[in-house]
N, C-alpha and C positions, 0 to 999 in steps of 0.2 A: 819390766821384762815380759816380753811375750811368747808364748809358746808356739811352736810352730807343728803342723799336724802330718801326718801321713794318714793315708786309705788303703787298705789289702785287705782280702779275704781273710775271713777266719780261721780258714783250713792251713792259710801258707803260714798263717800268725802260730797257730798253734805246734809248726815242727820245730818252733825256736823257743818251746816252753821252759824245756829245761836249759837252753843256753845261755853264755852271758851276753851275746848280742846278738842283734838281729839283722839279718840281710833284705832287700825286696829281692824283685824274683828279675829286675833288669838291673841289679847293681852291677854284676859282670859286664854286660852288654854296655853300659852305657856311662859306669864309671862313678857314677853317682846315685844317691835314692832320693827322687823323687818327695819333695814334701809343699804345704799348701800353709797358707797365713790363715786365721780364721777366715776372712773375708772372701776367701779364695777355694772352699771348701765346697760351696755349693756349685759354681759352674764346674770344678772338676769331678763332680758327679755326674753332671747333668753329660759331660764332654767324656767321660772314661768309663764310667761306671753305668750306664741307662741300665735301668731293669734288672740289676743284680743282685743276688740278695748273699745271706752270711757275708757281710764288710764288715770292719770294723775302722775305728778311728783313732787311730795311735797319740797323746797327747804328750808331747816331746818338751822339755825343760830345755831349753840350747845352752844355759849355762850348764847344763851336768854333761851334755856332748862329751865323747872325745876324739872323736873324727871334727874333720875340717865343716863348717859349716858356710857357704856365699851365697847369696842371692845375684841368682842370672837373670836375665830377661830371657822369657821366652819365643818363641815364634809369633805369638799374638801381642807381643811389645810389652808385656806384663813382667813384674819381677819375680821371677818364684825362689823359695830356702829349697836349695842342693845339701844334702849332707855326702862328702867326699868320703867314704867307710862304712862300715858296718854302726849301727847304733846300739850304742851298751846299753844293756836292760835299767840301769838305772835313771837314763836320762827320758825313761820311756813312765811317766808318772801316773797314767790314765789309760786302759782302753777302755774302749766306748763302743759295745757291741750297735749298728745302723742299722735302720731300718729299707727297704730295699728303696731306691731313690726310679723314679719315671719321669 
């Protein structure tokens, strides 16, 4: 089993301290949040994130999901994990405070 990752700042991470799950900040907009394979992790810094700093790196269990989880291809023909809902604090096993990426 592999875990799949999300990236957000720390400030938006931290208004869902006390919740039981978490949103990104385009779940509304766009239906789904955004997540990255390990592998997939450094060009989507290099692509979203240049020069940012307080990120963190969300370390996701997909068997503890309980929103819908697929893998779509994206615009660059790559597959990336969609998670379809909110993700419950339990399937969230690791953050990973990042270093600012250039």
């Amino acid at each position: 089993m592999d875990f799949i990752y999300h990236i957000t700042k720390s400030k938006w991470w931290n208004k869902f301290s006390l919740a039981d799950d978490y949103e990104s900040e385009t779940l509304n907009e766009e239906g789904f949040i955004h997540c990255s394979t390990r592998a997939q992790i450094s060009s989507v810094l290099e692509r979203y994130y240049a020069n940012q700093k307080g990120l963190v790196l969300l370390h996701i269990n997909p068997m503890l999901l309980q929103a819908e989880l697929k893998y779509e291809v994206a615009t660059n023909g790559r597959s990336f994990p969609h998670v379809y809902g909110k993700i419950n604090r339990a399937a969230v096993v690791k953050v990973e405070k990042m270093a600012s990426h250039s």
